[in-house]
N, C-alpha and C positions, 0 to 999 in steps of 0.2 A: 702290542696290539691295541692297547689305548689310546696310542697317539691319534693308531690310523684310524680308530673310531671316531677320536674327536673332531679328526681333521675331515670326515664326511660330513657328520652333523655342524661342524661350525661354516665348510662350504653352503651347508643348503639353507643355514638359517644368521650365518653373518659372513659374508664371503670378504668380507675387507680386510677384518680382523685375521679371518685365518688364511687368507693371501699371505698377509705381512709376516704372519708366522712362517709361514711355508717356505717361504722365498731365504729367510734362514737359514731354515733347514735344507729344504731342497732335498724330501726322500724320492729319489728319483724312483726305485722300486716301486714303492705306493704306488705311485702314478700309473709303471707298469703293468701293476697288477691290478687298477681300475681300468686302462687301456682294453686290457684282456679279456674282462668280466665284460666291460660293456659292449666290446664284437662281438662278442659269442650268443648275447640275449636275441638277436632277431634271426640266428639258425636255431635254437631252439624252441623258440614261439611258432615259428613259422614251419617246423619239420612235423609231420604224420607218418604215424608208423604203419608200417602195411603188414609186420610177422615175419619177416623174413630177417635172415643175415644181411641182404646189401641192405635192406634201411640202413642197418647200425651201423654197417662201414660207409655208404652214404652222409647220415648224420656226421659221424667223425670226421671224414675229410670233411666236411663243411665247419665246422667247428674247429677244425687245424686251421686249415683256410681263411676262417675268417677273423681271427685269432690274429693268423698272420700277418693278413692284408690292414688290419688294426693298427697294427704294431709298426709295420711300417710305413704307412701313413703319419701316422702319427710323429713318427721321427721326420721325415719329409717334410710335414707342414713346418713343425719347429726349425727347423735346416734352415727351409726355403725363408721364414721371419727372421730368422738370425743374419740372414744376407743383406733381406731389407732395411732391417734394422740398422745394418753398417752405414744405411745412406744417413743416420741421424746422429753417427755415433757413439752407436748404444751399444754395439756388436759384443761378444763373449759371453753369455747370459744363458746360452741354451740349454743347460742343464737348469735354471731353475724355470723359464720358460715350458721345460717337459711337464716339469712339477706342476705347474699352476695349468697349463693346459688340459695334462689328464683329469685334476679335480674339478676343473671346469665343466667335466662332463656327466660326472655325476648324477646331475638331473637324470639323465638319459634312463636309469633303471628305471624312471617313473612309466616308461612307453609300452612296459610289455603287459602290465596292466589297464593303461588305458584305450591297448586292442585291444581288449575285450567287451568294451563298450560298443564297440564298431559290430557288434553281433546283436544288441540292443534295436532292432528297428529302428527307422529315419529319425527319432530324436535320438538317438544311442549313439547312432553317426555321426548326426552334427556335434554334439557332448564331445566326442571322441576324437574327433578333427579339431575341435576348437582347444581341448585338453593339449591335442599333440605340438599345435599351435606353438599354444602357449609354453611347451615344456622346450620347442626347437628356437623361439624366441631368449628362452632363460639360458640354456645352454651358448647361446650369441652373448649374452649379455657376460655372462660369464669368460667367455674366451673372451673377450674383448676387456674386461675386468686384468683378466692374466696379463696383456701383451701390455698396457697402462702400468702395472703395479710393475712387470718384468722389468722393462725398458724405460721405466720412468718418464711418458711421454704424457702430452697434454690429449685430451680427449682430439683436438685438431690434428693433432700431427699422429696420434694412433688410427683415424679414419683416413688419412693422407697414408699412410703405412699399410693399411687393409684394404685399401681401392687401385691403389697403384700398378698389382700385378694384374688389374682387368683393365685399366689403361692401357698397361705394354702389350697384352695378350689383344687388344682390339688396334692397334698401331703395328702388333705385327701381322697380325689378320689381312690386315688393309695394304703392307706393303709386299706380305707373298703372294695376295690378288693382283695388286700392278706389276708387281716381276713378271706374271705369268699372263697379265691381259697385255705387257710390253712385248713379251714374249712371242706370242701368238701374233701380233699384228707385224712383228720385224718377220717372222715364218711365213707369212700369210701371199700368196700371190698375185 
């Protein structure tokens, strides 16, 4: 239990040093079980209880659920950069890539106290948008820390690795519209 304490506090206040550890180690668990903690923080901020039994089984499934959808996400994304990754020769890494992803996200506990600023009147808002800002910014910086320290890649070729699937996703955009504007004009009488 001390490790994974250290390994929170040295994410939020030396993230290189305890990258390089991690990547070691690679407690795939930890990550896990920070994966799980942090879906579940914005079904319980956001859930009001009304008295009754379906709140609570209401709340529950949402917290199975998102829990879930965490989880597997999360595995997805790592998947989906370990494919990427193969374009550079970096490929087989995924498991420590989980690793340093889940602690990447750490920041994220910070959000469910900074809605509560957003209850604060129009300067409590902006505070609290500029806070969230800032925490959805560090959290980038972090996962992009991971894929750098995972892959061992230069900051060039980790931003070539993170823009490349909105490259393909707008190249195939572009070619299922002319399939179907070819389409439509070969139909057409």
């Amino acid at each position: 239990m001390n490790d994974f304490l250290d390994n929170i506090y040295g994410v939020l206040f030396s993230p290189k040093e305890t990258f390089d550890k991690l990547i070691l180690n690679s407690p795939v668990l930890q990550g896990f079980i920070i994966v799980i903690f942090i879906s579940i923080i914005g079904p319980l901020t956001n859930f009001e209880f009304c008295g009754s039994l379906k709140c609570l089984f209401l709340l529950g499934f949402k917290i199975f659920s998102s829990a879930f959808a965490g989880v597997i996400s999360w595995f997805f994304f790592a998947s989906f950069l370990e494919i990427l990754a193969s374009v550079f020769k970096q490929a087989g890494k995924i498991k420590e890539f989980l690793t340093l992803s889940a602690f990447a996200l750490i920041p994220w506990i910070f959000i469910a106290p900074v809605g509560l600023f957003k209850s604060a009147g129009i300067l409590g808002i902006i505070f609290g948008i500029l806070l969230g800002l800032g925490i959805w910014l560090w959290v980038t910086a972090l996962v992009i820390l991971a894929v750098i320290k995972t892959y061992n890649l230069s900051i060039g070729r980790t931003v070539v690795l993170l823009t490349l699937p909105f490259f393909a996703g707008f190249l195939a955009f572009n070619w299922i519209i002319g399939f179907f504007v070819t389409l439509f004009n070969i139909l057409r009488v």
